[in-house]
C-alpha positions as a printed NumPy array, in Angstrom:
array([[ 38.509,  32.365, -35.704],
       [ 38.084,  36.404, -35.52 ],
       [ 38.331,  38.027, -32.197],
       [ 34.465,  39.432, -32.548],
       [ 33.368,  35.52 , -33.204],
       [ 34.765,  35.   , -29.636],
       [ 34.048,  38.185, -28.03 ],
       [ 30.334,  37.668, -29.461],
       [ 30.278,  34.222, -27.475],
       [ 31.266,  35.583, -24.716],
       [ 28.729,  38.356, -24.79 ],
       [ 26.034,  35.666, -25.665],
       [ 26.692,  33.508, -22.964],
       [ 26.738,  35.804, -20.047],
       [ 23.287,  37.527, -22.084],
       [ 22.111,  33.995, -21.179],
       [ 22.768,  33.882, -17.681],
       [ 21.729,  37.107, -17.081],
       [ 18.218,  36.318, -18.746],
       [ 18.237,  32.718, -16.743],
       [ 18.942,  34.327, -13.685],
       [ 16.277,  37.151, -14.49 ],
       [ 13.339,  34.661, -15.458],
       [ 13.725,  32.433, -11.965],
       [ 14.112,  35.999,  -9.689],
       [ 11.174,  37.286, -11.426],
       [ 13.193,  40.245, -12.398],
       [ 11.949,  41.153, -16.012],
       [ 14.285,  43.785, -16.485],
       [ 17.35 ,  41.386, -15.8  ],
       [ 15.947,  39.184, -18.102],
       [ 15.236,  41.315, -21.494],
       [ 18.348,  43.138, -20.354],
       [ 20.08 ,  39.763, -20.898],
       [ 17.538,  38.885, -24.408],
       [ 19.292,  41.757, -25.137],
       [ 23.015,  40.665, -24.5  ],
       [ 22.413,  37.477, -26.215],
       [ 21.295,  39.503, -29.48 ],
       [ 23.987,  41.686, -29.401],
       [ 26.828,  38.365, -29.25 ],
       [ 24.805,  36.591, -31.553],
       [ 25.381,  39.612, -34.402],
       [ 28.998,  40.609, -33.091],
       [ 29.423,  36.491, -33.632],
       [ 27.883,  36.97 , -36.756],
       [ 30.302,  39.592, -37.933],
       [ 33.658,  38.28 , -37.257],
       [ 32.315,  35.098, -38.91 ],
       [ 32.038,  37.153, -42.555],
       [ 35.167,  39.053, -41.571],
       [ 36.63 ,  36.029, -41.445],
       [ 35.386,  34.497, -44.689],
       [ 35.886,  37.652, -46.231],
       [ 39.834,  37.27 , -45.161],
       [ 39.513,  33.521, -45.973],
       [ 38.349,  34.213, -49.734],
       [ 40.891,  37.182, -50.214],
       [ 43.742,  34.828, -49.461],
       [ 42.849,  32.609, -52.132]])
């Protein structure tokens, strides 16, 4: 597993919160700010998932 597939996680799980936590306040900015969050992991995740197949198929 590549560090950005688990720093992406990370980033997408607290993007949740944040737009969980913004949705049941009321507090619209909280929650696109955390949409927003949850994008961002979800690509970073995507990324170190090809870097890592890319590493994957040059080892072979």
């Amino acid at each position: 597993m590549h560090k950005d597939e688990i720093k992406g996680a990370a980033k997408d799980a607290k993007g949740a919160v944040k737009e969980a936590v913004g949705r049941a306040t009321g507090d619209h900015r909280l929650e696109a700010e955390g949409a927003f969050e949850r994008a961002a992991g979800k690509a970073q995740k995507a990324a170190g998932h090809l870097k890592e197949a890319a590493r994957d198929a040059l080892k072979r």
